[in-house]
TORLO-395372 format. One record per residue (C-alpha): residue in three letters; x, y, z. Coordinates in pm, 1 decimal. Each point is the difference from the previous one (the first is absolute). Layout:
<r aa="ALA" X="X" Y="Y" Z="Z"/>
...
//
This chain:
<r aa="UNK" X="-956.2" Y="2824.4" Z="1013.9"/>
<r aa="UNK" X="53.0" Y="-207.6" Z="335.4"/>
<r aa="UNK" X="-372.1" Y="-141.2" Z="-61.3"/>
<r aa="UNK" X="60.5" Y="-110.4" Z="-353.9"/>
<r aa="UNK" X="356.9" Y="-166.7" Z="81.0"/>
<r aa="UNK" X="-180.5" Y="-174.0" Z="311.1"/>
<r aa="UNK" X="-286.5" Y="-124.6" Z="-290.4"/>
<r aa="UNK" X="244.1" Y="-120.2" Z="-280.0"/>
<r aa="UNK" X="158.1" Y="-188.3" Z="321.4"/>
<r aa="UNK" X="-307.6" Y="-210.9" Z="99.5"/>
<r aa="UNK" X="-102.2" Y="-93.1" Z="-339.5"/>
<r aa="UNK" X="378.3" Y="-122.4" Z="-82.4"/>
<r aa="UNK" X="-8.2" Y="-178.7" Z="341.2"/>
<r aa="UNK" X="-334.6" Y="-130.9" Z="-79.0"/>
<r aa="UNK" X="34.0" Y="-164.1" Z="-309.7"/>
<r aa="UNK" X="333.6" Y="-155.1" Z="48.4"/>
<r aa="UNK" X="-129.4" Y="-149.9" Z="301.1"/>
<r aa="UNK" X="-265.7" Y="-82.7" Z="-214.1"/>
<r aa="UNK" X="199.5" Y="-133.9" Z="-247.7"/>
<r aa="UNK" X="234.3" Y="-205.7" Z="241.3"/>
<r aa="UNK" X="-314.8" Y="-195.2" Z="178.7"/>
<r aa="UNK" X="-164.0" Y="-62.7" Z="-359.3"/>
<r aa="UNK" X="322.3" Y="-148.8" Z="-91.5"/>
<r aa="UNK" X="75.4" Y="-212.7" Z="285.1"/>
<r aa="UNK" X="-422.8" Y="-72.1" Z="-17.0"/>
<r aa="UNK" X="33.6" Y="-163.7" Z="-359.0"/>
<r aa="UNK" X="321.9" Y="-178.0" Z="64.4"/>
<r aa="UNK" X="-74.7" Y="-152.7" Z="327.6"/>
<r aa="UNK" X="-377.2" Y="-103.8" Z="-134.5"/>
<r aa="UNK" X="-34.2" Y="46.2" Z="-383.4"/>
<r aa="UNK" X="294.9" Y="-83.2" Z="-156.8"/>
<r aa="UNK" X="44.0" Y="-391.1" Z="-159.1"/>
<r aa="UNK" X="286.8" Y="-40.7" Z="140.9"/>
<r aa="UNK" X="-112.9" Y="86.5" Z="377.7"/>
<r aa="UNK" X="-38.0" Y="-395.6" Z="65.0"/>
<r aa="UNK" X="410.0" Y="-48.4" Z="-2.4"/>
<r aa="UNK" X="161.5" Y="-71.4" Z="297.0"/>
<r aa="UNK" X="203.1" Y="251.7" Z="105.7"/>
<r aa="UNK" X="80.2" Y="307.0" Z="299.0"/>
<r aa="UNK" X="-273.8" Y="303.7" Z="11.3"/>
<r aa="UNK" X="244.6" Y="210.5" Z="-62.6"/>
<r aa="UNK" X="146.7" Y="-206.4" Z="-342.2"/>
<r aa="UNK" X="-396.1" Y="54.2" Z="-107.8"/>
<r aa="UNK" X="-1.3" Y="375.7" Z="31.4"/>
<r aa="UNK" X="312.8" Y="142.4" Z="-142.0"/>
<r aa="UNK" X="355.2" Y="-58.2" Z="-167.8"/>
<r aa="UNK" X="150.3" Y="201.5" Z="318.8"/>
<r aa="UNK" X="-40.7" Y="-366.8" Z="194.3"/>
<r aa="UNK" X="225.3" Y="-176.4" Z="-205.4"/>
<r aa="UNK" X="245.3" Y="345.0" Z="-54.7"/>
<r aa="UNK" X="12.0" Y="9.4" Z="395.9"/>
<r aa="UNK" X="134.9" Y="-367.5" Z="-24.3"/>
<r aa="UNK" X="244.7" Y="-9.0" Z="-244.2"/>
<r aa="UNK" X="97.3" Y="369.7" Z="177.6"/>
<r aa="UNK" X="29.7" Y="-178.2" Z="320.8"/>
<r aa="UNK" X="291.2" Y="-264.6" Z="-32.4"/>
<r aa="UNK" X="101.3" Y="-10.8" Z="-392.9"/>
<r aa="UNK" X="-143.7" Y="-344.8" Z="21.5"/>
<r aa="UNK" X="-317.4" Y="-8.5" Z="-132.5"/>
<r aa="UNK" X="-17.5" Y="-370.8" Z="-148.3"/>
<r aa="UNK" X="26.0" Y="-126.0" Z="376.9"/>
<r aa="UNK" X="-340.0" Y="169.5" Z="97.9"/>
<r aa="UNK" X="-131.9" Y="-36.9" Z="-300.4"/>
<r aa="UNK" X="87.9" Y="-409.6" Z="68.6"/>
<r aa="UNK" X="-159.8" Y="68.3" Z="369.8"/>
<r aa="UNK" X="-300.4" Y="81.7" Z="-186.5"/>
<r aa="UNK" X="-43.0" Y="-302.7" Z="-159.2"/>
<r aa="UNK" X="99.0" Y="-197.4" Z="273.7"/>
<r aa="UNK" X="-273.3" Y="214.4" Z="205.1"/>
<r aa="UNK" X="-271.1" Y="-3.1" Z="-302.9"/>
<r aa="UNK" X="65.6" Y="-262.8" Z="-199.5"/>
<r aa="UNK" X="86.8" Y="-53.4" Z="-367.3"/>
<r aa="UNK" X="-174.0" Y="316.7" Z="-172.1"/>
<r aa="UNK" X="72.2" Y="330.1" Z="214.5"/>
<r aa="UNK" X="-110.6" Y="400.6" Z="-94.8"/>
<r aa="UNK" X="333.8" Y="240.9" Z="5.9"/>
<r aa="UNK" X="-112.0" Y="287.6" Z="-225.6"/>
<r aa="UNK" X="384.3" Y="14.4" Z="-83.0"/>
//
């Protein structure tokens, strides 16, 4: 019973690890959208611009640090 547990374990592990560096794989390289401007984070996942607007409540000031950072055309994923 232990073994099988330990099994079902690894293969979870393994292909959401998997599926998590795929992901981050096609959005970083593949995607058309991966020449935007914009923070590594921003590019991989909605939890980048959740953790800002989390942060201080004030999201349209980073999101206007952005720009000033990237320019006109900036990647949020919001």
């Amino acid at each position: 019973m232990p073994e099988t547990l330990a099994r079902v374990l690894v293969v979870g592990l393994s292909f959401s690890i998997g599926l998590i560096l795929s992901t981050a794989a096609y959005r970083l390289c593949l995607h058309r959208l991966r020449n935007f401007p914009g923070p590594i984070g921003a590019k991989l996942s909605r939890f980048y611009a959740t953790a800002l607007a989390a942060k201080n409540i004030q999201y349209h000031l980073d999101v206007k640090e952005m720009h000033e950072k990237y320019g006109d055309f900036v990647k949020t994923r919001k």
